[in-house]
OpenMM code with the backbone's topology and positions (N, CA, C; nanometers):
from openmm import Vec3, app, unit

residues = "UNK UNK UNK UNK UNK UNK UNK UNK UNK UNK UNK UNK UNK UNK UNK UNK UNK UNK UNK UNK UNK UNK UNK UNK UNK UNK UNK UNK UNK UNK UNK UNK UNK UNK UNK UNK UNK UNK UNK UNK UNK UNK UNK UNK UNK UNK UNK UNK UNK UNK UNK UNK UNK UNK UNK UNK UNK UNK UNK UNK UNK UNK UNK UNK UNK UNK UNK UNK UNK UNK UNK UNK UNK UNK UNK UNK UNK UNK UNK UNK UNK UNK UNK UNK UNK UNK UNK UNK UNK".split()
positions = [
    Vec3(4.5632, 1.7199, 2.1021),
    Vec3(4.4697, 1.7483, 1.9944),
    Vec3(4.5037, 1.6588, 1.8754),
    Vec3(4.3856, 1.6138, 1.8420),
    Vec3(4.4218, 1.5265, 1.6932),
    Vec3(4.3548, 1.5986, 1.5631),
    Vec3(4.3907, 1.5761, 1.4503),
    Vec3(4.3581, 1.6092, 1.3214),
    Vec3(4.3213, 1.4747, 1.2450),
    Vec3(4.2563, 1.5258, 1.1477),
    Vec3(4.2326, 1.4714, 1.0435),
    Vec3(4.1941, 1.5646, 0.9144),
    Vec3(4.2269, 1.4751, 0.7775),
    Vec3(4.1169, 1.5043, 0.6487),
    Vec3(4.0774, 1.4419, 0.5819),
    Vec3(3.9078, 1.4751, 0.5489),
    Vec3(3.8832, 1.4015, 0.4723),
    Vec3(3.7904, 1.4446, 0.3301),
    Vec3(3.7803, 1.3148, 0.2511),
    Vec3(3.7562, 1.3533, 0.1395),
    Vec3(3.5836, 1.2158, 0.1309),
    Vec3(3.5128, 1.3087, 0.0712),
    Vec3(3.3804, 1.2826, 0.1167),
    Vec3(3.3375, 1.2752, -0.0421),
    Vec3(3.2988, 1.1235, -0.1224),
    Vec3(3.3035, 1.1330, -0.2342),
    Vec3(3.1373, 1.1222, -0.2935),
    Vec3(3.0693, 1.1208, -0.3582),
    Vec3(2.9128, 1.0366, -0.4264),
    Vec3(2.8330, 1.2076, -0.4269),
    Vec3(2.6824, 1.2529, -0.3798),
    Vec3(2.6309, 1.3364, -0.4075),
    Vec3(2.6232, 1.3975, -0.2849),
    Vec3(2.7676, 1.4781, -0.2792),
    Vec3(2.7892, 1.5582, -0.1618),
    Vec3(2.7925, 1.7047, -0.1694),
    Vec3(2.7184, 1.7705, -0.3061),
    Vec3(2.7618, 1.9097, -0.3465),
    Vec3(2.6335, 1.9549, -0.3916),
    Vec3(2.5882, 2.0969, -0.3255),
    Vec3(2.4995, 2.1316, -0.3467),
    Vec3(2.3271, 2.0690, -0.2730),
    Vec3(2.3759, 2.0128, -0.1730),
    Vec3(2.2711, 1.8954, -0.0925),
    Vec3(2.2986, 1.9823, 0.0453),
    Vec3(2.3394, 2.0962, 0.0787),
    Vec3(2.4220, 2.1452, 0.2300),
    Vec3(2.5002, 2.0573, 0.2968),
    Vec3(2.5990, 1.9433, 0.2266),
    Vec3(2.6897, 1.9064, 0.2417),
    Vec3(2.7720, 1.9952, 0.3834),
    Vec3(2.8024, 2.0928, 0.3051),
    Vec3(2.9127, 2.1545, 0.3943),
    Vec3(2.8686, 2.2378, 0.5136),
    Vec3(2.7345, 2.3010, 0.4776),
    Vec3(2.6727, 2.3727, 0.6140),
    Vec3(2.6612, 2.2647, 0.6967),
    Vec3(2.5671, 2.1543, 0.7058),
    Vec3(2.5680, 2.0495, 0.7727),
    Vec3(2.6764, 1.9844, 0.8761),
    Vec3(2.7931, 1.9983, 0.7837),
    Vec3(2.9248, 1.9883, 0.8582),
    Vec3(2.9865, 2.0511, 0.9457),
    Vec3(2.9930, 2.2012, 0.9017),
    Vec3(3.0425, 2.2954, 0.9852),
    Vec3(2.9156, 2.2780, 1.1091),
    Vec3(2.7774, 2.2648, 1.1257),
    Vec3(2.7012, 2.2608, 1.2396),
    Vec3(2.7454, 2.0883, 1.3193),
    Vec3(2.7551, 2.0273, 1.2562),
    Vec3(2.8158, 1.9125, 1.3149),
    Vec3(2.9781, 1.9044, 1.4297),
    Vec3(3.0561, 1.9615, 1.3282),
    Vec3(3.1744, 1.9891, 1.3884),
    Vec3(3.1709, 2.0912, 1.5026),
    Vec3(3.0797, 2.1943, 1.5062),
    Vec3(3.0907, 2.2972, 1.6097),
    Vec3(3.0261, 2.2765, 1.7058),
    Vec3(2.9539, 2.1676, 1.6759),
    Vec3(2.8646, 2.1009, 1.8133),
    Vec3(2.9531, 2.0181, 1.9128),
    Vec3(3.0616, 1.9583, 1.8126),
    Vec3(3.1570, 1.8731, 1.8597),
    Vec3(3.3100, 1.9403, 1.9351),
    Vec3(3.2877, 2.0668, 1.9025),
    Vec3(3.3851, 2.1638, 1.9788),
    Vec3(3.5405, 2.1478, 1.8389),
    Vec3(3.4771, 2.0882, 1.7113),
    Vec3(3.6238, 2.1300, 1.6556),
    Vec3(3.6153, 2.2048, 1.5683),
    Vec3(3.7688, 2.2736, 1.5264),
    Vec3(3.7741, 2.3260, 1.4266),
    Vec3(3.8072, 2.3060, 1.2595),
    Vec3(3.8334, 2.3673, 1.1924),
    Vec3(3.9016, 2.3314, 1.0345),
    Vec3(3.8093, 2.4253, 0.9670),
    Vec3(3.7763, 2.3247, 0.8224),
    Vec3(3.6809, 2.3706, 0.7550),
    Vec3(3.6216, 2.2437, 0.6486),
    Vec3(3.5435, 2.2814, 0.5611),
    Vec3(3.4504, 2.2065, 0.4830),
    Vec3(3.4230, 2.2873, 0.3260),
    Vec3(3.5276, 2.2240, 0.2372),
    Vec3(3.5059, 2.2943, 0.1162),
    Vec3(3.4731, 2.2167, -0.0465),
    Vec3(3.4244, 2.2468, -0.1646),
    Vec3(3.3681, 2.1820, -0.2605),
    Vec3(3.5340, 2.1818, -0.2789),
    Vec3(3.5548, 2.0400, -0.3805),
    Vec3(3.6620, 2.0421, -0.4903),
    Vec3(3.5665, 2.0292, -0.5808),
    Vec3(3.6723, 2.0803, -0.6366),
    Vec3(3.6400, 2.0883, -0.8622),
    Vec3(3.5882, 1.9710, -0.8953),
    Vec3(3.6301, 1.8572, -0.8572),
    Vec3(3.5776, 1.7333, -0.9170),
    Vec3(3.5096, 1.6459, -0.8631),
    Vec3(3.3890, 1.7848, -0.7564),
    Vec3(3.2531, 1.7195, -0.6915),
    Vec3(3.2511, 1.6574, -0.5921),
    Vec3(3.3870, 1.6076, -0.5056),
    Vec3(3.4141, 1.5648, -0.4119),
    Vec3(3.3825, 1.7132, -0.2873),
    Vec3(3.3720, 1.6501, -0.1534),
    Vec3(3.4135, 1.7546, -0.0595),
    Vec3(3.5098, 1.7238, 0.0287),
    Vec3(3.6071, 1.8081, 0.0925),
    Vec3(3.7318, 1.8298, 0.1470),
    Vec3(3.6399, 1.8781, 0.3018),
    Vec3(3.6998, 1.7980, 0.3721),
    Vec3(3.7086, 1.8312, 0.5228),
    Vec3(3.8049, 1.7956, 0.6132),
    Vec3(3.8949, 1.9120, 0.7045),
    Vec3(3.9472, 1.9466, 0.7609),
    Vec3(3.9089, 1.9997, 0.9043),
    Vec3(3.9289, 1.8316, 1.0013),
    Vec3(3.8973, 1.8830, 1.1297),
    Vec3(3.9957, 1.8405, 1.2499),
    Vec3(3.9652, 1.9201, 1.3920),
    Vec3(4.1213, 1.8946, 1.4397),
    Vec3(4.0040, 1.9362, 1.5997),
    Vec3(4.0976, 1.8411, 1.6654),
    Vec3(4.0081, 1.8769, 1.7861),
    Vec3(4.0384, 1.7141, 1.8886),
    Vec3(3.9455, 1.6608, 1.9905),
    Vec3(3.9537, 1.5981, 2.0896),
    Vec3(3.9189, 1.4433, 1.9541),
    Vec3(4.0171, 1.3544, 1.9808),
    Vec3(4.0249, 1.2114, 1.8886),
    Vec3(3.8724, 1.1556, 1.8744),
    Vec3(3.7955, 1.1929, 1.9973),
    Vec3(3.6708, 1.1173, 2.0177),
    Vec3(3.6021, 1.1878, 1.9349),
    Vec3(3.5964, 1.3038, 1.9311),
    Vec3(3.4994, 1.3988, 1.8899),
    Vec3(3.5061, 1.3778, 1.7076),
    Vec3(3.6406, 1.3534, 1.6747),
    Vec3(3.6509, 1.3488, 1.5283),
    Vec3(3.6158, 1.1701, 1.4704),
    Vec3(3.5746, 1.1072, 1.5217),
    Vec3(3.5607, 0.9888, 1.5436),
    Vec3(3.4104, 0.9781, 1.5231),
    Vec3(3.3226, 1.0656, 1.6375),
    Vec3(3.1864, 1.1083, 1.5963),
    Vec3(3.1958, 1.1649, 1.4456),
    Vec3(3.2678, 1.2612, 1.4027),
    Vec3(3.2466, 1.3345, 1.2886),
    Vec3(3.3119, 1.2311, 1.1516),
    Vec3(3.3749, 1.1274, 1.1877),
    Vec3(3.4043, 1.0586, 1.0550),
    Vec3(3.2478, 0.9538, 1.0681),
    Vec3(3.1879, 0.9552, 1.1606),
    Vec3(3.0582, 0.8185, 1.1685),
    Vec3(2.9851, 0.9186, 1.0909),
    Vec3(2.9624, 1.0162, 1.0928),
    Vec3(2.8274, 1.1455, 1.0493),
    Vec3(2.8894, 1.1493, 0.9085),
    Vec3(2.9940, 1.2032, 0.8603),
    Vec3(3.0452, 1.2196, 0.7573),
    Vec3(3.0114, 1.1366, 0.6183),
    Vec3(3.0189, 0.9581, 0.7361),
    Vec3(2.9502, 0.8338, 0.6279),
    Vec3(2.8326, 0.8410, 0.5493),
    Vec3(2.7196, 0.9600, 0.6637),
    Vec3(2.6299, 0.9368, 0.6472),
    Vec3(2.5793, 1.0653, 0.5440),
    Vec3(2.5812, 1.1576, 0.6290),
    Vec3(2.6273, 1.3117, 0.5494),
    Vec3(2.4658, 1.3421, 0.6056),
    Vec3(2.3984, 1.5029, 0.5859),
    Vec3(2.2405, 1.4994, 0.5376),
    Vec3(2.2077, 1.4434, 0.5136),
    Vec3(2.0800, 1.4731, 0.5294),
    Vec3(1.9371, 1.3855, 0.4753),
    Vec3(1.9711, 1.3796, 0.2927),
    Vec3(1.9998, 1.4749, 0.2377),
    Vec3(1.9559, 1.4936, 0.0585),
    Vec3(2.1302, 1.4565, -0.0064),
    Vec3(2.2016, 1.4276, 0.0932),
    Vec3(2.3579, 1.3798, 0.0685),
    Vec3(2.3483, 1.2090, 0.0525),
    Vec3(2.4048, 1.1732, -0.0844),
    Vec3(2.4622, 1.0102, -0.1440),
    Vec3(2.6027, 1.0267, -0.0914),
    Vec3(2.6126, 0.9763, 0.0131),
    Vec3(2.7854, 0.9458, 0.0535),
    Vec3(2.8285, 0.7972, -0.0078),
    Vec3(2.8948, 0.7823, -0.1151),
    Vec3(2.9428, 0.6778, -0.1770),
    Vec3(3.0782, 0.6448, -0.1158),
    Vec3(3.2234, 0.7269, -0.0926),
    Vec3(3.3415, 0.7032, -0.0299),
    Vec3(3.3695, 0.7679, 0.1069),
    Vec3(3.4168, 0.7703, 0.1731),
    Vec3(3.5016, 0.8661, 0.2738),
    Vec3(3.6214, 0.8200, 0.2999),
    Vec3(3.7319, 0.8983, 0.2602),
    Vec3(3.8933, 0.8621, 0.2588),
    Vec3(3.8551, 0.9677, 0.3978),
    Vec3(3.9796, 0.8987, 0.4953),
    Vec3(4.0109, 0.9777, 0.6169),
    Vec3(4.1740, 0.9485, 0.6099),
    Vec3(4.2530, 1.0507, 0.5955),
    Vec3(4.4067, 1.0932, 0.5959),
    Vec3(4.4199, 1.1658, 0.7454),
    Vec3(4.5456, 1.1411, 0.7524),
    Vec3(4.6379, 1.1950, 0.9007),
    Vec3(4.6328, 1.3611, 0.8225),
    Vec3(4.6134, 1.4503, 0.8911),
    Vec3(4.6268, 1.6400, 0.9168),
    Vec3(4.6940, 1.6683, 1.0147),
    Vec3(4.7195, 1.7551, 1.0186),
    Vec3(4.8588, 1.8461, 1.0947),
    Vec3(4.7302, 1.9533, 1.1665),
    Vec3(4.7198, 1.9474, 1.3258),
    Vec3(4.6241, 2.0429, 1.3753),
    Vec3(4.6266, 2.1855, 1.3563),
    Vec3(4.7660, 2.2206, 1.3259),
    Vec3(4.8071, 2.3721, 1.3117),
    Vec3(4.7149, 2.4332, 1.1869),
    Vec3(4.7173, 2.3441, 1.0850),
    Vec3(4.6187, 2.3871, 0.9534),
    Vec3(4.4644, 2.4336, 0.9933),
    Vec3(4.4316, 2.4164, 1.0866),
    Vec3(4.2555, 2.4222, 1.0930),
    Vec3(4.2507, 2.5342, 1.1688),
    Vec3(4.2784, 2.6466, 1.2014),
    Vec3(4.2851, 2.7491, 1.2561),
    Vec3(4.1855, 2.7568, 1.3785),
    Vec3(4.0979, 2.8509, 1.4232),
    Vec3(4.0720, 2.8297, 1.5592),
    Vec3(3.8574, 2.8517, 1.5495),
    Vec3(3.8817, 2.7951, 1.4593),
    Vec3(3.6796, 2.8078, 1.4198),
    Vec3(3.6989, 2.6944, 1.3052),
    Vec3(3.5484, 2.7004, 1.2980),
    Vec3(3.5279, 2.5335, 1.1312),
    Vec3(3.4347, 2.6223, 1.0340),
    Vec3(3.4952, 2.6619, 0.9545),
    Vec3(3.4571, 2.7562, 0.8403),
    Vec3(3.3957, 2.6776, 0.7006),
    Vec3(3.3598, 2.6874, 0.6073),
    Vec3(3.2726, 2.6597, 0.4917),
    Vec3(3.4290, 2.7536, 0.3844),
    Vec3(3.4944, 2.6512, 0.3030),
    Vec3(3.5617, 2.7024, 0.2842),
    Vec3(3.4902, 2.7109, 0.1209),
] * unit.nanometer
topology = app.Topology()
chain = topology.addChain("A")
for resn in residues:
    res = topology.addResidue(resn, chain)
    for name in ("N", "CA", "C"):
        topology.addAtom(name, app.Element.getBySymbol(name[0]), res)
């Protein structure tokens, strides 16, 4: 199992950013979650088959239809953190 997180920067809040995600990721069979930070960015945390999170960093670029994805930082995660579902944190 591989992990990742990432940080999803431009007009990603309040657009269903994060519902979007969590239906993305659960299609893809992984888990974690998908939550606002304070400073308008969104935090995602997913852990699952390398390929599958690979699909989810290409989607991530893109985000929704009503989502401005300006950055996506993707960092190394520890799989143990994402518990056993992909929640809307």
């Amino acid at each position: 199992m591989s992990a990742a997180r990432f940080i999803v920067s431009g007009k990603v809040q309040g657009v269903w950013f994060r519902a979007a995600t969590q239906e993305q990721a659960r299609a893809l069979g992984l888990s974690g979650y998908a939550r606002n930070l304070a400073d308008g960015r969104v935090e995602v945390l997913a852990a699952g088959d390398a390929l599958a999170l690979d699909t989810l960093t290409a989607w991530l670029r893109q985000g929704p239809p009503l989502a401005q994805v300006e950055d996506l930082e993707r960092l190394p995660a520890r799989d143990d953190e994402a518990g056993d579902a992909f929640l809307i944190g």
